[in-house]
N, C-alpha and C positions, 0 to 999 in steps of 0.2 A: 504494500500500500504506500503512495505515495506520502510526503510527508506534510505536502500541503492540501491532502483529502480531508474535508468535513468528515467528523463522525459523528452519524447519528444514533439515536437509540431506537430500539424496534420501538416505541411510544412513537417516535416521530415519522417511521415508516409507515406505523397502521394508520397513519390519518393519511397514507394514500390510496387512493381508490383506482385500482386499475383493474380494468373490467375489456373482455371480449368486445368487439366492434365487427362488424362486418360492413365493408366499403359499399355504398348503393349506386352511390356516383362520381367520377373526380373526372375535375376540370381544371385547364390552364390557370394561373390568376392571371385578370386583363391590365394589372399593375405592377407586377413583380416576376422578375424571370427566373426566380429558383425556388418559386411558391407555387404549390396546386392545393386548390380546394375540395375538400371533401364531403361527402353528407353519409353518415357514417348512422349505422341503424346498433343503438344501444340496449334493443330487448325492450323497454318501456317509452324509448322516446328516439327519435331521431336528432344529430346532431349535424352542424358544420365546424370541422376542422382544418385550419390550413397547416401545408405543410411543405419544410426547404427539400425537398426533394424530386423537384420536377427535372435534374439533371439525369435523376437514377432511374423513375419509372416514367411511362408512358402512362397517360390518366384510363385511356380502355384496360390495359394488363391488372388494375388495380380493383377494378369494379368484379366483386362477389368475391372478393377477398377476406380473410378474416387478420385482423391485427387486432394488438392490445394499445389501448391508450388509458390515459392519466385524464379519468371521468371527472374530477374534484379539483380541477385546475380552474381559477377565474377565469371571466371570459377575457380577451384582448383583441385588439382590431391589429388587423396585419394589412397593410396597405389599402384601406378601405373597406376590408373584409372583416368580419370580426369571426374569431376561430373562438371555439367551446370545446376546448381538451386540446391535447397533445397526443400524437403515437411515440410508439415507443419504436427507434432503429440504432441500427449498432454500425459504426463505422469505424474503417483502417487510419493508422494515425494520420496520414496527409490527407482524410476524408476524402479520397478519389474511390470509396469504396462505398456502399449504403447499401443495407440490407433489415430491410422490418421485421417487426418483432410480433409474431403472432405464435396462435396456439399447434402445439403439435397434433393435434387431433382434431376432431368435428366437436370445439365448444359452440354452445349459442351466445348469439348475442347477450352480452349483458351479465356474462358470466365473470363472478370472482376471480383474479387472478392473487395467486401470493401464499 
């Protein structure tokens, strides 16, 4: 572990909520060129999240996808857009690499991660 890594306590983990998503639609953003927007179906509700990843996926490749995102994140507006959650992806140190973080199996929407 790095020596300038926050530690937190499992207290500060459980107040994150990261739940199954499954992608219903993604599109370009018409303001930002390494942003795609998504409408992301959370089991109870539907959501839009944006996301820096328009270099990695193609917005079709993405649609009936399932990924986990951080449900309990405020909302923010990303160039006009306002996002509700974040996914979760993992990237190579020079981040020439992005790969999404979903479920190994057929979870539903909306399901508990952790």
């Amino acid at each position: 572990m790095s020596e300038t890594a926050d530690i937190i306590t499992i207290g500060d983990f459980a107040r994150v909520q990261l739940r199954v998503a499954r992608v219903l639609e993604a599109r370009e953003h018409p303001n930002a060129d390494k942003l795609l927007i998504l409408k992301v179906d959370l089991g109870t509700e539907q959501r839009q999240i944006c996301a820096g990843i328009r270099a990695f996926y193609k917005p079709e490749d993405l649609v009936g996808r399932s990924i986990v995102v951080v449900a309990n994140l405020a909302p923010r507006m990303m160039r006009g857009e306002e996002s509700n959650g974040m996914l979760l992806a993992a990237s190579n140190a020079d981040h020439t690499q992005v790969v999404l973080i979903g479920p190994w199996s057929d979870a539903s929407p909306g399901s508990a991660v952790g």
